[in-house]
C-alpha positions in Angstrom: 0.0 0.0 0.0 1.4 3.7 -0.7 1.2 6.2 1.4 2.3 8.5 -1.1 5.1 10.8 -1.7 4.5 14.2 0.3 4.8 17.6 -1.1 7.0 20.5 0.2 5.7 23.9 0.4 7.8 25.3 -1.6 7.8 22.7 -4.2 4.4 24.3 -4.7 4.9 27.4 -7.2 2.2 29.6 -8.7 1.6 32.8 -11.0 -0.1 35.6 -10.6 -1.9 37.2 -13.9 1.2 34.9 -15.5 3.7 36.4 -13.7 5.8 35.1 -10.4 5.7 36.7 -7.0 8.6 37.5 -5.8 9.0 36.8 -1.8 6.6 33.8 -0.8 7.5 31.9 2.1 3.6 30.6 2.4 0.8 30.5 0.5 -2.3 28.6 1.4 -5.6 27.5 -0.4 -9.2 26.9 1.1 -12.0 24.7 -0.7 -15.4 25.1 0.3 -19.2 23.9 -0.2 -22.1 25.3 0.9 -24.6 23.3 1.7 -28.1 22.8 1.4 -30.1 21.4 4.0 -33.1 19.3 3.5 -34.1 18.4 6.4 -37.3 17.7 7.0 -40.4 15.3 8.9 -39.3 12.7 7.1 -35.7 12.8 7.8 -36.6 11.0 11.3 -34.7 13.6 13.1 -31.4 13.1 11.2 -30.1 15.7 8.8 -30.1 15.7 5.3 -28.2 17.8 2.3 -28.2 17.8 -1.4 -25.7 15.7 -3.1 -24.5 19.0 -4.6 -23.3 22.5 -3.2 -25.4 25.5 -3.6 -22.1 27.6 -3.8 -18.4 26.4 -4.6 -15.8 28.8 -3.3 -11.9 28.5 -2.9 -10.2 31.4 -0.7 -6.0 31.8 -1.8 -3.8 33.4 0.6 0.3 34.1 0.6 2.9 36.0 2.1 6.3 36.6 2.6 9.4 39.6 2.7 8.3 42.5 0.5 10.9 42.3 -1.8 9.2 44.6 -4.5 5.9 46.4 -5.1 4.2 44.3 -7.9 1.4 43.2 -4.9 0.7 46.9 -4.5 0.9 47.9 -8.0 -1.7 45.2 -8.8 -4.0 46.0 -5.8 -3.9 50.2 -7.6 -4.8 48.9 -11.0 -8.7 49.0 -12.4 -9.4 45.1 -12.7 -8.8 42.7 -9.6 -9.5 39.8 -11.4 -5.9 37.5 -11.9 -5.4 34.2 -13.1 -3.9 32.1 -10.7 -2.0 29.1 -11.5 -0.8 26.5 -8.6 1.7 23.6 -10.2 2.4 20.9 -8.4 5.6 19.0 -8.5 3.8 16.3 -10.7 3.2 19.0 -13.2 0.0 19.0 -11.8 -1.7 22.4 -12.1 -5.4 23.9 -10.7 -6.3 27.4 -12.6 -8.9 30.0 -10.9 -9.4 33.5 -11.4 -9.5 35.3 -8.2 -10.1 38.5 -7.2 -7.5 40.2 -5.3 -9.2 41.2 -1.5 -6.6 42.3 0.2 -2.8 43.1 0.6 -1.1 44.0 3.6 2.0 45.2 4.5 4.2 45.0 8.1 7.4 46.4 8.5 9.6 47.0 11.7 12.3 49.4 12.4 15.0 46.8 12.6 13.3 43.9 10.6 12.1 43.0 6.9 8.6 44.4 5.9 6.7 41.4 5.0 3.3 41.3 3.0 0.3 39.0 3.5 -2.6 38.6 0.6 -6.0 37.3 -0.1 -7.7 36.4 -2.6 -11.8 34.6 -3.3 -12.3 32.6 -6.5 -14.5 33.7 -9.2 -15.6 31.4 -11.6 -15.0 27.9 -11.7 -11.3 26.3 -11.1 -9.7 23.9 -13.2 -7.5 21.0 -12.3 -5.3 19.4 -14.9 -3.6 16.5 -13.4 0.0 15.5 -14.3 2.0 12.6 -14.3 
């Protein structure tokens, strides 16, 4: 039986609108469903849902040392919608556009400023598997 072969972080890259960011040291994504309850009389007290979500939604979020300003320069432009691409080491890859929620930045006297990002799916993703 295998109990398969682990994935590194950082063997996880991604681009942004089809460019890199520079600075990641942690990027994370969130799937959810929402569900639709059909619970009713008949249900003998125990609760039912759908088969299929009412809503599909995948939140994206990354930071790292602010080693440029190409976060912030995206965040001023008109559209917030980017093309995201996660590969996997595989050469798996799952595409979504997301739009950009918000970009923050932290910086100390005496350390590095780092940035943190989010971002919430629109439209449906797409996963491609590899080999």
């Amino acid at each position: 039986m295998s109990v398969g072969i682990g994935i590194v972080g950082r063997q996880i890259t991604f681009t942004l609108g089809g460019g890199s960011i520079t600075g990641v040291s942690s990027k994370g994504t969130t799937f959810t469903n929402e569900a639709g309850e059909t619970t009713d009389d008949a249900s003998s007290g125990w609760q039912e849902f759908l088969a299929t979500p009412l809503k599909k939604s995948q939140e994206f979020t990354m930071s790292g040392i602010l080693k440029n300003l190409e976060l912030l320069a995206a965040f001023a432009g008109s559209s917030q919608i980017f093309e995201v691409v996660n590969t996997y080491p595989d050469g798996s890859t799952l595409t979504t556009d997301y739009f950009m929620t918000s970009v923050s930045e932290t910086g100390e006297s005496n350390g590095m400023t780092t940035f943190d990002a989010s971002f919430s799916s629109s439209g449906a993703a797409v996963f491609v598997a590899g080999t």
